[in-house]
C-alpha positions, 0 to 999 in steps of 0.5 A: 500500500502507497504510504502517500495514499494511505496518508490521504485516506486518512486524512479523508475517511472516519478512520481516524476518529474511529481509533479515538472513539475507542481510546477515548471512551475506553479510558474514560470508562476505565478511570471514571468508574471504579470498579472492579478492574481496579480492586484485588490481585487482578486489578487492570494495572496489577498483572500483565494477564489481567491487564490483557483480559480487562481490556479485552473485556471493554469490547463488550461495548467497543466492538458493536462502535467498531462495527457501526462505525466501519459501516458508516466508513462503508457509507462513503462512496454512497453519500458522495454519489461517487459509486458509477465514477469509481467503477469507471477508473481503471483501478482495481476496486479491491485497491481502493477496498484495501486502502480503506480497510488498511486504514482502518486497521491501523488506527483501531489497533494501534488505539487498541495497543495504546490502551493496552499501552496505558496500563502496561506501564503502570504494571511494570511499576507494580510486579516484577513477575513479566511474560508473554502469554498476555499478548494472545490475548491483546492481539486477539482484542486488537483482531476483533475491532479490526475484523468488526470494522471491516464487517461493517464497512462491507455490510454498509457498501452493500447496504447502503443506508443511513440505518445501517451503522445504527442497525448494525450497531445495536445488532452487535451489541445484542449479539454481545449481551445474548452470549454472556446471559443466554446462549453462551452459558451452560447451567452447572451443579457443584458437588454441594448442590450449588447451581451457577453457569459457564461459559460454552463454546458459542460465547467465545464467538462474542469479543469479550471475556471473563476475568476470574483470578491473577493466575487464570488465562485463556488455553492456546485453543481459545486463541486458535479458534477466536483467531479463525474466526475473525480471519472469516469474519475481516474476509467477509467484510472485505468480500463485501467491499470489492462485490458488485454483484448480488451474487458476489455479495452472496458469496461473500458471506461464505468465509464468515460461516465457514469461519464461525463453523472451523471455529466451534470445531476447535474452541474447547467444550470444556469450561475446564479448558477455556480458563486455565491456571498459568502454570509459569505464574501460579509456580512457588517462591519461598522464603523458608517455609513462606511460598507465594505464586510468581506473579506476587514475588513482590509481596514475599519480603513483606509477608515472609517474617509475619508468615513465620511468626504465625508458624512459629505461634501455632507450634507453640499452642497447638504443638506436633499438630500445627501447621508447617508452612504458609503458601499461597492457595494456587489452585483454581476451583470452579465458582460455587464449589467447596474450599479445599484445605491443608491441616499441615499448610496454611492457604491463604489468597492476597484477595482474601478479606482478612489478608488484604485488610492486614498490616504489619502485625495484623498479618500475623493474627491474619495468618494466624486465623486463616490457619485455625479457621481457613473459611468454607465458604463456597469458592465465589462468594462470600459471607459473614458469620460462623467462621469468622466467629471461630477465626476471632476466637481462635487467634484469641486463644493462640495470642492469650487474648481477644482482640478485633482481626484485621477487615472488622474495624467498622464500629457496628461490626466489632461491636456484633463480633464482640457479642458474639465471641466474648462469653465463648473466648471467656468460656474456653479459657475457663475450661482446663488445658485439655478441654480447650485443646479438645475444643480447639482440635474439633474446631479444626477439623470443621473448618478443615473439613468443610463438614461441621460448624466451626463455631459450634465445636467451640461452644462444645457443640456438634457438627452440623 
């Protein structure tokens, strides 16, 4: 492609204005809402995959605008009643359609890797854990916009309509919103009888995805089988651009059904296989018996003395039964199932609201805690209750004193914890030494377990 033409084209086309719509609104959009792309360990800014996934999932609204406005760039030739002088010059019409989807592409990428720009930036300040597999995931965002735009722009030739760009837009965006809330989901069952849903193969047709954990990416074949599909969607578009005929436009619609027909052939069936643990970010650094993922290797200096001062308080009350080591917990389970602990490790999440809330000390009683009384609460949600009733009294009775854990500072919470545990702490600490270890012991394997009440071992209760 001539730089001079391409020069001209954009100087004369939407093009331009296309890649600012997407920047600007983007970022606007990133910065103006604080949500959850701002919060936890995988915060836009925190990890290069969750930085890769929450721009990706911006396209649930720019992808449908890279549509309309590649059809209104298809528009053109139209509204300037050029159309019978352009097929009398002599140059190819798959040379002017070149031109114009070039430009396209290069302004909508190069916004898209702006953005992707933006936040990289500010990662690198933030983790020293850096690596590739992030820029599948970004390319595939980037091919997205370019593919949608070059669909509109042969659906907007070929239907040469001011309703088109709207019409086209609003149809893109349905088709976004029906793959995340109807026809791309499967409805699941955990173990414990907890109903959620997955995403199924027909939702990786939509451009936008899920961001779930820092240590969760895309499987290679999610890659292959997105890139497939939007070979034939972009082939389909710029068929439509240089057709002349019903028939070639016709035809035209050939690649993006054959595309979309591959594509499900090779997009896993599998939830399991679409997300994926990063095996190379959920790898162990350790500090003695203190382990965290490679993506946190950061937070190891911070957290590696309270770490071993917590193991060194629960050897001293619980003797030959304490735990051994702290790591961080690296195993993804699916969303609603039942946690999955460790008697002789204790697991812990920087996302985890105890954890997150601590500070120097504080961290040690938030080890500590998390120790006694890990939380079974199913993997997803959350909730406020027995358990950290049972953590509260617990680390009470390891540090020889009640104190407020880290995350129940609030005035109205400590006072309803404070009922809570009080008369229990002041019960258990009445009762001889191998009562309390009896009652601590049972505590343990509740909340261990996920099969009894934590807090009812406590009080000398039964298990639920």
């Amino acid at each position: 492609m001539n730089l001079r033409v391409l020069r001209i084209e954009l100087r004369r086309s939407v093009a331009p204005w296309a890649g600012a719509v997407v920047l600007v609104s983007a970022l606007a959009f990133l910065y103006a809402v604080n949500g959850a792309w701002w919060n936890g360990t995988a915060a836009w800014t925190a990890q290069w995959t969750s930085l890769a996934l929450w721009t990706r999932g911006l396209l649930f609204y720019l992808w449908p605008l890279a549509v309309g406005l590649g059809a209104l760039q298809g528009l053109r030739d139209h509204r300037s009643k050029m159309s019978e002088l352009l097929t009398s010059t002599p140059r190819p019409g798959r040379h002017r359609a070149a031109t114009q989807a070039g430009a396209t592409a290069i302004t909508l990428a190069s916004s898209f890797a702006l953005l992707v720009l933006v936040g990289g930036v500010q990662v690198l300040a933030d983790t020293e854990y850096t690596h590739l597999g992030w820029l599948p995931i970004s390319s595939v965002g980037a091919l997205f916009l370019v593919a949608g735009a070059l669909l509109g722009m042969g659906a907007g030739r070929a239907v040469p309509s001011v309703l088109t760009p709207p019409a086209l837009t609003m149809v893109a965006f349905v088709f976004t919103a029906l793959m995340h809330m109807s026809l791309g989901r499967t409805e699941t069952t955990t173990a414990a009888g907890i109903t959620s849903t997955e995403p199924n193969r027909v939702s990786l047709l939509s451009p936008t995805v899920e961001v779930r954990d820092a240590l969760v990416t895309l499987s290679a074949s999610v890659h292959v089988g997105q890139t497939i599909w939007l070979l034939g969607m972009a082939a389909t578009g710029f068929a439509l651009l240089v057709a002349a005929t019903a028939r070639a436009r016709l035809l035209a619609l050939a690649p993006v059904l054959a595309g979309a027909t591959l594509a499900l052939l090779v997009l896993p069936s599998d939830p399991r296989r679409i997300h994926v643990v990063d095996k190379a970010a959920a790898e162990l650094v350790c500090d003695g018996p203190v382990c965290v993922a490679r993506t946190h290797q950061a937070r190891l200096a911070d957290l590696a003395e309270p770490g071993k001062e917590a193991l060194r308080l629960l050897h001293r009350a619980l003797g030959g039964q304490a735990p051994v080591s702290v790591r961080e917990n690296t195993a993804v389970l699916p969303e609603g199932s039942t946690p999955r602990w460790s008697r002789d490790t204790v697991l812990f999440e920087f996302d985890d609201d105890i954890i997150a809330a601590a500070k120097g000390e504080e961290l040690t009683w938030a080890l500590v805690a998390k120790g006694m009384v890990p939380g079974c609460a199913p993997v997803g949600w959350s909730s406020f209750g027995g358990d950290e009733f049972a953590q509260t009294v617990a680390v009470g009775w390891v540090l020889g004193d009640l104190r407020s854990l880290p995350g129940t500072e609030a005035a109205g919470l400590r006072r309803q914890v404070d009922a809570e545990t009080r008369p229990v702490w002041k019960e258990l600490e009445a009762l001889p030494r191998a009562e309390q270890l009896s009652r601590i012991n049972a505590m343990r394997t509740a909340a261990l377990s996920c099969e009894g009440d934590a807090f009812d071992a406590l009080k000398g209760g039964a298990s639920r």
